[in-house]
C-alpha positions as CSV (number, residue, x, y, z in Angstrom):
1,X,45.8,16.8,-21.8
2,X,48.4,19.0,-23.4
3,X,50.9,15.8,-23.3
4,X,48.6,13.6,-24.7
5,X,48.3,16.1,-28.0
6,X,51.8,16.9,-28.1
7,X,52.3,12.8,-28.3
8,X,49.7,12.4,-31.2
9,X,51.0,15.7,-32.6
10,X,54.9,14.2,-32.7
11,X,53.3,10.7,-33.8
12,X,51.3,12.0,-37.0
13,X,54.4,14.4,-38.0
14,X,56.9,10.9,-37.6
15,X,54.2,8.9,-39.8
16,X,53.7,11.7,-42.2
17,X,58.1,12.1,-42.6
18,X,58.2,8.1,-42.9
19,X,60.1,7.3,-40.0
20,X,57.2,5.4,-38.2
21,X,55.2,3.5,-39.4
22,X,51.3,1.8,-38.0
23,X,50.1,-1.5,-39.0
24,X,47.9,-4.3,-37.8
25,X,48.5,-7.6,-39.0
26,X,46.7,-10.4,-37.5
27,X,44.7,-8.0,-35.1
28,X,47.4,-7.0,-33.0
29,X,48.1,-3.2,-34.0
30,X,51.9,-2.6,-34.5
31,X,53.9,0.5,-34.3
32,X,57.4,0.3,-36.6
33,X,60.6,2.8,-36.3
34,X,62.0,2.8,-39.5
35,X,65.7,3.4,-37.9
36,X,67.4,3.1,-41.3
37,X,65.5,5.7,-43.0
38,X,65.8,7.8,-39.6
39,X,69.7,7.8,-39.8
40,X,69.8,8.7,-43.6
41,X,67.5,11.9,-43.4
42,X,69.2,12.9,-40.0
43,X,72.8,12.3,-41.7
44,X,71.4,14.3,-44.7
45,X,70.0,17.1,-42.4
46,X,73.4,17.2,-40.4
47,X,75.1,18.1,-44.0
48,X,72.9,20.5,-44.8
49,X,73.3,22.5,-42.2
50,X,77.2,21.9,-42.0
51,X,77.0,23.2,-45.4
52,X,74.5,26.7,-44.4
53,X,76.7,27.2,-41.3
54,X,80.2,27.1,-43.4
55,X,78.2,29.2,-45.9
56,X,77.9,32.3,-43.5
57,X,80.9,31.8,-41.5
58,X,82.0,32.8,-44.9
59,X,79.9,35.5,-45.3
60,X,80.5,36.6,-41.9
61,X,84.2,36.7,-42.7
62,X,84.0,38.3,-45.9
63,X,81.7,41.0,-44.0
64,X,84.0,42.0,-41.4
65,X,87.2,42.0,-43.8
66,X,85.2,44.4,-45.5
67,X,84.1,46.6,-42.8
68,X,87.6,47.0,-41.3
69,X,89.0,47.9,-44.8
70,X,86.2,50.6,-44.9
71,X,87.6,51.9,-40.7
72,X,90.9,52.1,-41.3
73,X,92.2,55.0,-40.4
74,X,93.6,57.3,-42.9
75,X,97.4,59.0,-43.4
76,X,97.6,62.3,-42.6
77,X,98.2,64.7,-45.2
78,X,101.1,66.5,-44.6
């Protein structure tokens, strides 16, 4: 039972995004996969997060050339 909702669940969220697409011409009830507009939003998801994960690398870096400015030791005064 829990498949059979997860199904309807993924199929409703693919509808509602535009990728799929239900029709029934003639009768005969027709299920489309709109591959085109699949393969733009996934290649405009993939930049996104190229673009968040290059963002706090960056901030990661930044972070830690911080923090090892802030440990360095310091001269003894003599």
């Amino acid at each position: 039972m829990r498949a059979i909702i997860g199904v309807a669940v993924l199929l409703l969220v693919l509808a509602w995004g535009g990728w799929v697409q239900f029709s029934s011409p003639d009768g005969d009830p027709t299920m489309r996969v709109d591959a085109d507009k699949v393969r733009q939003d996934t290649a405009v998801m993939v930049e996104k997060s190229k673009r968040a994960l290059d963002e706090t690398a960056a901030k990661v870096d930044a972070r830690l050339d911080d923090a090892r400015l802030d440990t360095e030791p310091l001269e003894a005064e003599q």
